[in-house]
C-alpha positions as CSV (number, residue, x, y, z in Angstrom):
1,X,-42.3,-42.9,-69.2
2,X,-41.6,-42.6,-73.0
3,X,-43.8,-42.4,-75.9
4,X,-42.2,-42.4,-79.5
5,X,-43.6,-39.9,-82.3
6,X,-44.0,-41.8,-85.7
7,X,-44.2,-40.2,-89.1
8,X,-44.6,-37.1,-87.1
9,X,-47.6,-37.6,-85.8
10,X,-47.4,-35.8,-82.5
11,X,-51.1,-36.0,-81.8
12,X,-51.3,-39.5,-81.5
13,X,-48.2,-39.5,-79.2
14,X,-50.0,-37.1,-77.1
15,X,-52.8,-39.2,-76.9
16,X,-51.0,-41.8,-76.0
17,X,-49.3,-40.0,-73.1
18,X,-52.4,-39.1,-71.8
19,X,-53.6,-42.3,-71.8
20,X,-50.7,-43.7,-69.8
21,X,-51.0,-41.1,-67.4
22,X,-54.7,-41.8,-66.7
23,X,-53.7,-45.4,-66.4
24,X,-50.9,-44.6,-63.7
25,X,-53.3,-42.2,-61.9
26,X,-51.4,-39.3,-62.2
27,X,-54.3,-36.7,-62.7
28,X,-56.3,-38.4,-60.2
29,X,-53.7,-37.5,-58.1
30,X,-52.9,-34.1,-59.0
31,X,-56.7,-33.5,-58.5
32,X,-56.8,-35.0,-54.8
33,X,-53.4,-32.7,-54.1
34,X,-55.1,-29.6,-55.7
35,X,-56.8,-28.4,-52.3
36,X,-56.0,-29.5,-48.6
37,X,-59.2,-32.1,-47.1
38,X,-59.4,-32.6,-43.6
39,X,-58.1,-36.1,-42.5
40,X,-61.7,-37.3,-41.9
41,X,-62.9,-36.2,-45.0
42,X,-59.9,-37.9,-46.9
43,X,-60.8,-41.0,-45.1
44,X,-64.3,-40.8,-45.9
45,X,-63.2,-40.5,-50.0
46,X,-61.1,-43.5,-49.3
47,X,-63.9,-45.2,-48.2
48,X,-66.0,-44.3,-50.9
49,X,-63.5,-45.3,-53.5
50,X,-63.0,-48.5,-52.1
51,X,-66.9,-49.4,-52.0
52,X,-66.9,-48.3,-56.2
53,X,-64.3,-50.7,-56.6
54,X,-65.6,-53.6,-55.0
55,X,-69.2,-53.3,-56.7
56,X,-67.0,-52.5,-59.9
57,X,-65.2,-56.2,-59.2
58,X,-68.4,-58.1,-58.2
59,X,-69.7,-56.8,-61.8
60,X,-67.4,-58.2,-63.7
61,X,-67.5,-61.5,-64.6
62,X,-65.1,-63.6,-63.5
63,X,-62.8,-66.0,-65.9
64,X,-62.0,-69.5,-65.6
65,X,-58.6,-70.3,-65.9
């Protein structure tokens, strides 16, 4: 991953960083990784998450191509 600073303007380049990273999932990730969870409870999260995403799709509205 590479982000280019401009005109020096570092803070925006960390801003974008950051925003890549959320995109690619990496602190949702380091989050999950932080402390051990018990196999059932990790399939319980995955559960979870996958319900949120669905009702997330089912709000959207969908586009005609």
């Amino acid at each position: 991953m590479e982000v280019k600073v401009i005109n020096n303007q570092v803070e925006k380049a960390l801003r974008d960083l950051k925003r890549k990273l959320i995109k690619e999932g990496l602190f949702k990730e380091i989050s999950r990784r932080r402390f051990y969870a018990k196999p059932s409870i990790r399939a319980k999260l995955k559960r979870e998450e996958s319900e949120k995403k669905k009702s997330r799709d089912r709000k959207k509205p969908q586009r005609l191509i």
